[in-house]
C-alpha positions as CSV (number, residue, x, y, z in Angstrom):
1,X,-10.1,2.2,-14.0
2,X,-13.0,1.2,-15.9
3,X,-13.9,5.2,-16.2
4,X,-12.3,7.0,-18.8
5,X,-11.9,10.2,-16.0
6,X,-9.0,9.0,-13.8
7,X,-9.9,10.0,-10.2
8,X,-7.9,12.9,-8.6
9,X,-5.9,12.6,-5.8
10,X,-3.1,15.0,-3.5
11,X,-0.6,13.4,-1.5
12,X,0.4,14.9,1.2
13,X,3.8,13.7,3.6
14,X,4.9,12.4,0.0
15,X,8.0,11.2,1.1
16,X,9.9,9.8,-1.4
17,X,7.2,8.6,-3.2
18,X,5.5,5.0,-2.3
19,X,1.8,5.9,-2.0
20,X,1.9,8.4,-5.2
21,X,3.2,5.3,-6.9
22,X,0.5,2.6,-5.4
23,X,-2.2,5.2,-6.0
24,X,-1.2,5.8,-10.2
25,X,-0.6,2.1,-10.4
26,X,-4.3,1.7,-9.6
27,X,-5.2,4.6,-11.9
28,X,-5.4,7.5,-9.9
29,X,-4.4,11.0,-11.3
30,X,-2.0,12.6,-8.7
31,X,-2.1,16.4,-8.7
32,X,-0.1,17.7,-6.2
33,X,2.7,15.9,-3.8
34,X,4.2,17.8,-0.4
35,X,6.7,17.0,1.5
36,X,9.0,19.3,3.8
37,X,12.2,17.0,3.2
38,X,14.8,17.8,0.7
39,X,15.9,14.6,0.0
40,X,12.4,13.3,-0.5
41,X,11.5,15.5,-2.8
42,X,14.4,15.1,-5.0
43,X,13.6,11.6,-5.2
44,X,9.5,12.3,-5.7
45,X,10.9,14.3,-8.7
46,X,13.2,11.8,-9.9
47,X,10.4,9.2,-9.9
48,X,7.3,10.9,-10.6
49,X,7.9,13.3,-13.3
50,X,5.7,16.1,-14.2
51,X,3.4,15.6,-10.7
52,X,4.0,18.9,-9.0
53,X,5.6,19.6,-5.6
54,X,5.1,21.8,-2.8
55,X,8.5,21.7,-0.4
56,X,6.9,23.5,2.3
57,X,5.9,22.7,6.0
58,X,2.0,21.6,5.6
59,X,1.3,23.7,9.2
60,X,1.5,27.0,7.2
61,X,0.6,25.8,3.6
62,X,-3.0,27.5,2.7
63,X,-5.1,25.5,1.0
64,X,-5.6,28.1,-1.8
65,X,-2.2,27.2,-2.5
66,X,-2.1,23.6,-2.6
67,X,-5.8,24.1,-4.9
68,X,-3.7,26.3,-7.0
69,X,-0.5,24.3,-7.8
70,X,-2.2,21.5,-8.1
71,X,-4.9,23.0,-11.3
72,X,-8.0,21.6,-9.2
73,X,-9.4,25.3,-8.8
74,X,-12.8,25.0,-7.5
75,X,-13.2,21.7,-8.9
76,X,-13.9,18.6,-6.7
77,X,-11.3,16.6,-4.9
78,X,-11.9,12.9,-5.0
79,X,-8.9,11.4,-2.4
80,X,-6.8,13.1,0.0
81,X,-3.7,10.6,0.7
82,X,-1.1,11.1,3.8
83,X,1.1,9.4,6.4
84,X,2.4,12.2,8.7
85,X,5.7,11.1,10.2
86,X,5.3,8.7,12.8
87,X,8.2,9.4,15.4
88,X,6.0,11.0,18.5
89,X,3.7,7.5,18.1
90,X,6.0,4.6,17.7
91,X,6.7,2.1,19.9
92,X,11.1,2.3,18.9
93,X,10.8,6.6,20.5
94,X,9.4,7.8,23.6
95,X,5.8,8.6,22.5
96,X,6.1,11.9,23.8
97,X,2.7,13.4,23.8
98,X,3.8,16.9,23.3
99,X,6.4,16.0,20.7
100,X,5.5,19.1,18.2
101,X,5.6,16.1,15.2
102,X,2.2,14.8,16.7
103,X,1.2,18.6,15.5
104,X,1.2,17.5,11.6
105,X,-1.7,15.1,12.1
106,X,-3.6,17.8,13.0
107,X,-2.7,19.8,9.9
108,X,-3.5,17.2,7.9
109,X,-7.1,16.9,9.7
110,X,-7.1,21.0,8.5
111,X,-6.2,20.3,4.9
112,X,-8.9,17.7,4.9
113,X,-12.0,20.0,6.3
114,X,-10.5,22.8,3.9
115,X,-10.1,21.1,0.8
116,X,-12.9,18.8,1.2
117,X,-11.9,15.8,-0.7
118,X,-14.8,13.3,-1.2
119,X,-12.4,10.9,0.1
120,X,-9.2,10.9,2.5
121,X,-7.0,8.0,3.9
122,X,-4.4,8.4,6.8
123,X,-1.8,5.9,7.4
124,X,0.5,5.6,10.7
125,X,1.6,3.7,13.2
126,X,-0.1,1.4,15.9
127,X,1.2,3.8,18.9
128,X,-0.8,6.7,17.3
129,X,-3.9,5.1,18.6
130,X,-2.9,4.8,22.4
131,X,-1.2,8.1,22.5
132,X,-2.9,10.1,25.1
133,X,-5.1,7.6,26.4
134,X,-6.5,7.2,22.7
135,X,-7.7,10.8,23.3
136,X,-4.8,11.8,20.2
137,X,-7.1,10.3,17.7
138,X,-10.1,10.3,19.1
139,X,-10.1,14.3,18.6
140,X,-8.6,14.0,15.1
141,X,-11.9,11.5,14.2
142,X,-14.4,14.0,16.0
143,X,-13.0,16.9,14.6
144,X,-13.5,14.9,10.8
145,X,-17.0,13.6,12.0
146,X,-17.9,16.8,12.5
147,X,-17.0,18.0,9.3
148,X,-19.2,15.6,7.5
149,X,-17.0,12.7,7.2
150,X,-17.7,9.1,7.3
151,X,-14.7,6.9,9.1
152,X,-13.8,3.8,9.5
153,X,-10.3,2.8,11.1
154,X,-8.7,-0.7,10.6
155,X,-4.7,-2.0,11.7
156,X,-3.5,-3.9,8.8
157,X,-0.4,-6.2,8.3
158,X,1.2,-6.2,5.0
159,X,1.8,-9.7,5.2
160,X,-1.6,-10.8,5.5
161,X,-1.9,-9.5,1.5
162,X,1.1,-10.9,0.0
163,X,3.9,-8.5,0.9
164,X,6.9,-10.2,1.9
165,X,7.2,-7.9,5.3
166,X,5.1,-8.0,8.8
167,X,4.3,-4.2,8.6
168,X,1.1,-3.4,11.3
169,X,-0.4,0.3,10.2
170,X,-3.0,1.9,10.9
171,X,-5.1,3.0,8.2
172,X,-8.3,5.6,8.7
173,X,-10.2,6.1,5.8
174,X,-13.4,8.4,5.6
175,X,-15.5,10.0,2.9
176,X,-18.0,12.5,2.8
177,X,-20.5,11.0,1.3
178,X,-22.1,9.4,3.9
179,X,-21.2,6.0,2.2
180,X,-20.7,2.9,4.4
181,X,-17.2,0.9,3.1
182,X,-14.9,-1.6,4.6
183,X,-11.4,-2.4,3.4
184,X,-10.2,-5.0,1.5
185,X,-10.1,-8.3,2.3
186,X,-6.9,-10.2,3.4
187,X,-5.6,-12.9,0.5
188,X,-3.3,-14.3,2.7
189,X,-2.7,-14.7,6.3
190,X,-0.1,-14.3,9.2
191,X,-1.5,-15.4,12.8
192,X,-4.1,-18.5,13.3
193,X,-4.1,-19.4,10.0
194,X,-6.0,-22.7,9.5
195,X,-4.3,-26.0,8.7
196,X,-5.5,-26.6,5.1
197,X,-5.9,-23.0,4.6
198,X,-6.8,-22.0,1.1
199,X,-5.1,-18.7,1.3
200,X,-1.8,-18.3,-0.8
201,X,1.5,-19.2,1.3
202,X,3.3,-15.6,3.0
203,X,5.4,-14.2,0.9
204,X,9.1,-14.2,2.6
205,X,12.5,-12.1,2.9
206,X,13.8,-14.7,0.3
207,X,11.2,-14.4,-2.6
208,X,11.7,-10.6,-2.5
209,X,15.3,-10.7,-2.4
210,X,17.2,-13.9,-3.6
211,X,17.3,-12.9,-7.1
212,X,19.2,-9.6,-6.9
213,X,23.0,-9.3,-7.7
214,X,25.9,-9.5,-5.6
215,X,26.0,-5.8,-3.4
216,X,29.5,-4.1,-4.1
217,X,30.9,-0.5,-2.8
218,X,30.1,0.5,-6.3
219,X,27.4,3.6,-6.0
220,X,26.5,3.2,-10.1
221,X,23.5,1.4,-11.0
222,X,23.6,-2.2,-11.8
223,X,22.6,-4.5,-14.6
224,X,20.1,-7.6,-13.9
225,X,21.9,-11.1,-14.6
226,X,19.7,-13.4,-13.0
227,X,16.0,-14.0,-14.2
228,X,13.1,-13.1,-11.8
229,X,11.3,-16.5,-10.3
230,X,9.1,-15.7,-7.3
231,X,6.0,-13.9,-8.4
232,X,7.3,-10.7,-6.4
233,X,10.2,-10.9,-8.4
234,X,8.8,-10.5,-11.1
235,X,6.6,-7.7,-10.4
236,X,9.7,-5.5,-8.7
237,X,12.5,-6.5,-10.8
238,X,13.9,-4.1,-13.7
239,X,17.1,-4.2,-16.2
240,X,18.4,-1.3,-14.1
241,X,19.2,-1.1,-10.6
242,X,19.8,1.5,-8.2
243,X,21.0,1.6,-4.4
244,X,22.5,-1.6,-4.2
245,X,25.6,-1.0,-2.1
246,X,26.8,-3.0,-0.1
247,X,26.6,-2.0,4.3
248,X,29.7,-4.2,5.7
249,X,30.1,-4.1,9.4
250,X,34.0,-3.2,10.8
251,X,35.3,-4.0,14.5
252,X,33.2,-4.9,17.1
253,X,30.0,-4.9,15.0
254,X,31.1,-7.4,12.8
255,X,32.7,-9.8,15.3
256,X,28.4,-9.6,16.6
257,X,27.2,-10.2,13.3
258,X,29.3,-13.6,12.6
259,X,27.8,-14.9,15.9
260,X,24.5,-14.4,15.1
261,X,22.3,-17.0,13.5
262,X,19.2,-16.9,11.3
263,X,16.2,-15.5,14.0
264,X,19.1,-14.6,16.3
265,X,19.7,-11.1,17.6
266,X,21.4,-8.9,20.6
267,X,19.9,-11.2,23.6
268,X,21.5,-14.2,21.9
269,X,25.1,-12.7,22.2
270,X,27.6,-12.9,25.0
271,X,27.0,-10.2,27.6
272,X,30.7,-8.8,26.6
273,X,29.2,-8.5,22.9
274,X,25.8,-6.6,23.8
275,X,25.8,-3.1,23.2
276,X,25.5,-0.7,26.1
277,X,22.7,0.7,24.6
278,X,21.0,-2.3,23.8
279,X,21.2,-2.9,27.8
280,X,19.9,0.1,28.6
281,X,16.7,-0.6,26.5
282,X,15.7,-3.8,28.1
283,X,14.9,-2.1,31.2
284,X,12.7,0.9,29.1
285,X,8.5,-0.3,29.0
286,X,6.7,1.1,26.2
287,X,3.8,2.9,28.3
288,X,1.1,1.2,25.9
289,X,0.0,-0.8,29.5
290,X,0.9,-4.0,28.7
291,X,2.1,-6.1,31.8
292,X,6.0,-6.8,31.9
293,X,6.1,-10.1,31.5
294,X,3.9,-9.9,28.4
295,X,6.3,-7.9,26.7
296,X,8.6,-10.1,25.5
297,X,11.8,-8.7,26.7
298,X,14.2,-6.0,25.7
299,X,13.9,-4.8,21.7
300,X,16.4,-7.0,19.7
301,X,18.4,-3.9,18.9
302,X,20.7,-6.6,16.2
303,X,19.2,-9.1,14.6
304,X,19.6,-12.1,11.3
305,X,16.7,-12.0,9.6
306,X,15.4,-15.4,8.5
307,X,15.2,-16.2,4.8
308,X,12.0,-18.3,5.0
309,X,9.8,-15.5,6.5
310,X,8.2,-12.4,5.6
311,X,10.6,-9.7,6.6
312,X,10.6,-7.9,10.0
313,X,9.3,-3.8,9.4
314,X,11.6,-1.7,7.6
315,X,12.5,1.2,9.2
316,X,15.0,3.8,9.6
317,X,17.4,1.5,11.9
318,X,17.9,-1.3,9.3
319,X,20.9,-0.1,8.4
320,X,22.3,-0.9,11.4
321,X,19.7,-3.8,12.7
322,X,18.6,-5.9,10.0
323,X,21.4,-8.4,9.2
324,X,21.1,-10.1,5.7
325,X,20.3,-13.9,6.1
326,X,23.3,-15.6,4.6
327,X,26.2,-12.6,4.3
328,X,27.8,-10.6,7.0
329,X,26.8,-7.5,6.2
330,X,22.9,-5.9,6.6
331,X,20.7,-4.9,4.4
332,X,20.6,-2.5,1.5
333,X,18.8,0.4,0.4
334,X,17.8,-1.6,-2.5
335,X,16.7,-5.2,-0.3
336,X,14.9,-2.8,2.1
337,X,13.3,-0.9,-0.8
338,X,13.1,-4.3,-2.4
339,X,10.9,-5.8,0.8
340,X,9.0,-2.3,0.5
341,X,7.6,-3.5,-3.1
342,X,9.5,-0.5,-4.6
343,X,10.5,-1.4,-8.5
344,X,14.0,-1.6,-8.9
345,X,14.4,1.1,-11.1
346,X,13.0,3.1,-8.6
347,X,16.2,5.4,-7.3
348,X,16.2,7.3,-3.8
349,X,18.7,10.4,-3.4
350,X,20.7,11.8,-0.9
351,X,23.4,9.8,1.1
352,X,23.4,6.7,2.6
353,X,21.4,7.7,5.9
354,X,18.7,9.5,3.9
355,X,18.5,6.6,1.5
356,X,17.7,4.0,4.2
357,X,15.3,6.9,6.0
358,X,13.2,7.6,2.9
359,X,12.6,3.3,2.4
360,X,11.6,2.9,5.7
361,X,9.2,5.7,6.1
362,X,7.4,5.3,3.0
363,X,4.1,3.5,2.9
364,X,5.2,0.3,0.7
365,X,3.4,1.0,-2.9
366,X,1.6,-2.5,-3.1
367,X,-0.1,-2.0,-0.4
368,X,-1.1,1.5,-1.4
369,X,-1.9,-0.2,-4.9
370,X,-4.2,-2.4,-3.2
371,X,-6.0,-0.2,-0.7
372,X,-6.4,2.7,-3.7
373,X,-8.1,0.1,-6.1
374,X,-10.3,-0.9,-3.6
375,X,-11.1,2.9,-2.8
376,X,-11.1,3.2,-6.6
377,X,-14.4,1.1,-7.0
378,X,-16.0,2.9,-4.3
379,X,-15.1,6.2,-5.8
380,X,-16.2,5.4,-9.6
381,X,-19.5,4.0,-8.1
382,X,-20.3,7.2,-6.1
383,X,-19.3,10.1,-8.7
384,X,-23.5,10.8,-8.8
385,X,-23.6,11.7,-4.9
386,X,-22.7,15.0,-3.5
387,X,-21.7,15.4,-0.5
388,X,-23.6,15.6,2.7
389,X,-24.1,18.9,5.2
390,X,-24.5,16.5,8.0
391,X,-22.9,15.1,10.4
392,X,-20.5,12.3,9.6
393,X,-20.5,8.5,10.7
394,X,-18.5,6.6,12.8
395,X,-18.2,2.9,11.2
396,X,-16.4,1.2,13.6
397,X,-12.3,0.1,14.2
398,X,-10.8,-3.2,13.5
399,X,-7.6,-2.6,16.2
400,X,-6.6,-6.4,16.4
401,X,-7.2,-9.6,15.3
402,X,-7.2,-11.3,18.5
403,X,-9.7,-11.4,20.7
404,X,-7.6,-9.9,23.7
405,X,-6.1,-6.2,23.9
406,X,-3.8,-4.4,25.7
407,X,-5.9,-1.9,28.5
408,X,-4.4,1.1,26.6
409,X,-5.8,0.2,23.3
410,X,-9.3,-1.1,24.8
411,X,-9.9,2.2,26.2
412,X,-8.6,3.9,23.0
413,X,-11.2,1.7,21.3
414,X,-14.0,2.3,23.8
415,X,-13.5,6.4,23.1
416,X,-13.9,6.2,19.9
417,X,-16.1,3.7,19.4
418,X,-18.5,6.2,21.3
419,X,-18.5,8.3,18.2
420,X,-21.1,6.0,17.7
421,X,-23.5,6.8,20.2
């Protein structure tokens, strides 16, 4: 930051850690972390010494807590950061619209009209936007207009900036201001990308990967041997590493994973090899309203990822989905974290299952990096404005790239697009 005042910011849903770390990598003075998970924290601590922590559940926290614990007092807020957990949304549950998780977005909408940050950003999943008819969100954004904030909502894919993973999130940012802003622009791209494109080539599975040392069953750290070469190597790689220990398949499950080939997964296998409930999921629909036949078939449940791509999302199943490219065996905590943009020195707690569950829900700290230095100009270019008593502003939502949508997010769209009118 150009300023010599870093800008202050609370992150709430911490997790383990990945947008605190995007967010001081681009400057920002974090204040405060919360988080309701054990495990989490203990890795929060482990990584971001000295930032305080609240390990309590953010429906009941008062705000004259979190203002207390974190020193602000009565003095201004610039960002409010948060990614409630995703679960009720996503496309891999049952988007159950009554599932009490939905509840925490809400909270976090509380925290923001309380504490009145002069910014906040929100980051979940594509599902959040068609839940309920769109009618989810579109109370969370009237609730914030309302309240004096300024919002703009955008779906962005990591890939399409230089992460070596296709992540789609949904980001909605807002300030109270009244200040028009957009997000920052893409540097490379993932779908139509023009023949003699200038952008820089996607960053795949193999740049982010290929360079780290043979897993083992040994839980101790590791030393580096081999010398970073891919640019996003070099950014992520340290002398020490933790979590590399090697996931090996036994039985039945390993007999699947020596048939599969790079791109391959579950449908690809004999019908004696497909897991019963991989079978059961190709007749479940996601009720997003997308036709049947546009859907692609059943959810691949198993699959080899291919070297020579960016990676497939990282969630909470890849330790038992994401096969590695070359070895029979899938992923580990330290590839995920690895295709997350986490440094290697970076160590998660807990066992194995928490591990894997911590990588995959954290917002990948490169991508916070670059969203937080673009909000970063904004905020050091605003510190003379107060903020407004009016009504806020509703700037618009990028939901696709394409020009076509599914019905269920073109009516989400319409809703709240009629913020604007």
């Amino acid at each position: 930051m150009a300023s010599r005042v870093k800008p202050t910011a609370i992150c709430f849903f911490a997790g383990a850690g990945g947008c605190s770390l995007g967010f001081k990598l681009a400057g920002f003075d974090i204040r405060l972390a919360n988080d309701i998970d054990r495990d989490s924290a203990e890795s929060y601590a482990a990584n971001h010494k000295g930032v305080p922590f609240l390990r309590e559940d953010i429906n009941v926290l008062p705000s004259r807590a979190i203002r207390e614990k974190s020193g602000l007092d009565d003095s201004p807020l610039d960002i409010i950061v948060g990614g409630p957990p995703c679960q009720g949304f996503s496309s891999a549950g049952m988007r159950d619209g009554t599932d009490p998780r939905n509840q925490l977005v809400q909270s976090y909408g509380r925290v923001v009209r309380e504490l009145r940050p002069r910014w906040f950003i929100m980051e979940n999943v594509e599902g959040m936007l068609t839940l309920q008819h769109g009618e989810y969100v579109h109370r969370l954004v009237s609730t914030l207009l309302e309240a004096g904030y300024t919002i703009r909502i955008a779906k962005l894919d990591t890939a399409d900036y230089g992460l070596p993973q296709r992540r789609k999130r949904v980001f909605v940012v807002g300030n109270c201001l009244g200040l028009d802003f957009d997000f920052p622009e893409p540097t490379h791209w993932v779908e139509d990308r023009p023949l003699f494109s200038p952008e820089p080539e996607l960053v795949t599975l193999h740049d982010a990967i290929v360079d780290l040392p043979q897993a083992t069953d040994d839980v101790a750290p590791l030393r580096r041997i081999a010398q970073p070469a891919s640019a996003i190597q070099k950014r992520l790689s340290r002398a020490i590493i933790y979590n590399h220990v090697a996931n090996c398949p036994v039985g039945v499950t390993l007999e699947r994973v020596r048939r599969l080939k790079q791109g391959q997964d579950m449908r690809h296998l004999p019908p004696e090899l497909q897991h019963e409930s991989y079978r059961r999921r190709a007749f479940r629909r996601v009720m997003d309203g997308i036709p049947t036949e546009k859907r692609g078939g059943a959810p691949a449940g198993l699959r080899r990822l291919v070297y020579d791509e960016p990676c497939k999302t990282i969630t909470s199943g890849a330790p038992r989905e994401f096969v590695h490219p070359t070895e029979n065996r899938f992923l580990t905590v330290r590839e995920c974290a690895r295709v997350q943009t986490f440094p290697d020195n970076y160590r998660f707690v807990g066992n194995l299952a928490s591990q894997y569950r911590q990588v995959g829900n954290a917002v990948p700290p490169m991508m916070a990096e670059i969203i937080a230095t673009h909000l970063g100009k904004c905020i050091e270019s605003s510190r003379e404005l107060q903020p407004t008593d009016e009504a806020g502003r509703w700037l618009g939502i990028l939901a696709t790239k394409s020009n076509g949508m599914s019905p269920a997010l073109d009516k989400a769209v319409q809703l709240l697009n009629s913020n604007g009118h």
